[in-house]
C-alpha positions, 0 to 999 in steps of 0.5 A: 500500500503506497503512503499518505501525501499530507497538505500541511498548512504553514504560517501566513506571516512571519508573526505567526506561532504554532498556536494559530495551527491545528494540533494536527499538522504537529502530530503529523510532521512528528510522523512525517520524514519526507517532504516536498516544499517550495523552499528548503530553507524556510519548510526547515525554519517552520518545521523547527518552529514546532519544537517536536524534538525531531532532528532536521538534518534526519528530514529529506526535503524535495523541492517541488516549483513551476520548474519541476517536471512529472520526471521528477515528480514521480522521482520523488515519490518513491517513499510514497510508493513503497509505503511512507507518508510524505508531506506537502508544504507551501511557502505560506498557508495552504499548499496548492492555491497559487502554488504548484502543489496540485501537480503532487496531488494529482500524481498521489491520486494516480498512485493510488495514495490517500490525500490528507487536506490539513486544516489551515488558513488561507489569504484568499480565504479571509481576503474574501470572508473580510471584503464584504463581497459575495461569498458564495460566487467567486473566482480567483484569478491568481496573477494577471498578465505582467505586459501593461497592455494585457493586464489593463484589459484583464482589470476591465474584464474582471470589474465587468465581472464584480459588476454582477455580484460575481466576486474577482479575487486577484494577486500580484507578485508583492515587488509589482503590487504597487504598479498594479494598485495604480493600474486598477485607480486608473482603469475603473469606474470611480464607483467600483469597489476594491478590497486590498488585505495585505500581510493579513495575520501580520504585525501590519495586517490591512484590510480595506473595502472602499470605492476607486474614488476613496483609493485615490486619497488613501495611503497604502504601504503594499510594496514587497508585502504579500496582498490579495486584490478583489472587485465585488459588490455590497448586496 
């Protein structure tokens, strides 16, 4: 029988201590020795932080990003196919939203292993359950295009989209998040609404739902801090 393939949740901020988590994703990684990550350095930093006494250097780490191959991947699952668990960890939240993890859930499925969703936070989760917008139709769109061209059109499209109660949830590599903001105040209707929540569960956590014409006499700190994006309606 091939081992479990574990979605391990991490801290959404660098604030975060093993409280916000479930006591399930530590009883987990206390039985887990291997692992795929996007980044070896900071799944060491946040496996150390649960203070489980286990020896990190005894932990094997594959990396698993967008340049990762199904060669590779199904390299790396050989301990599943003989038998051990394995875990699946994002740089931050839930693993497989706006990450490549779903590439290791799809092989586990062809494997045959079983899929462990852990309960965890996630910032396009509560970017939503905090805009005010509709909660029960919404997309998210993950990032939009870096050519100015393609991405004013996709902006336009996605506000057309809010305008019918139908929420658009989007995000921009945090160097570019400022370009983006000055893109949507100058592409929309003064009167559409966009929420911004920035480092939410952080020391600097700010969540704002305001129309267009507000946004242009508010001051934003967004530059290099993660954020989620989104047009919608109050209803």
């Amino acid at each position: 029988m091939p081992g479990n393939l574990y979605l391990i949740p991490t801290y959404l901020s660098d604030l975060n201590e093993k409280s916000f988590l479930s006591p399930l994703v530590e009883e987990v990684v206390k039985n887990t020795k291997y692992y795929l990550v996007e980044n070896t350095r900071s799944a060491r930093r946040f496996i150390s932080s649960l203070k489980t006494g286990i020896v990190i250097d005894d932990l094997q780490f594959e990396i698993l990003d967008k340049k990762t191959t199904w060669d590779d991947l199904y390299s790396f699952f050989e301990p599943i196919r003989n038998g051990n668990d394995m875990g699946l960890m994002s740089e931050a939240g839930l693993p497989c939203l706006a990450d490549p993890g779903n590439l290791a859930v799809g092989l586990a499925h062809q494997t045959n292993a079983k899929v462990v969703p852990l309960p965890g936070s996630s910032s396009i989760q509560l970017a939503l359950i905090a805009s005010g917008f509709n909660g029960q139709l919404f997309t998210f769109n993950g990032y939009l295009p870096i050519d100015k061209g393609l991405r004013i059109k996709k902006i336009k499209e996605l506000e057309k989209l809010a305008s019918r109660n139908h929420t658009q949830l989007f995000m921009e590599t945090p160097y570019r998040n400022h370009q983006l903001f000055e893109d949507i105040i100058k592409t929309c209707d003064p009167d559409t609404l966009l929420s911004l929540a920035s480092n939410i569960s952080g020391s600097s956590e700010f969540i704002r739902t305001q129309s267009i014409k507000k946004w242009k006499n508010t001051d934003i700190q967004i530059h290099k801090v993660p954020a989620i994006f989104s047009f919608g309606m109050f209803s």
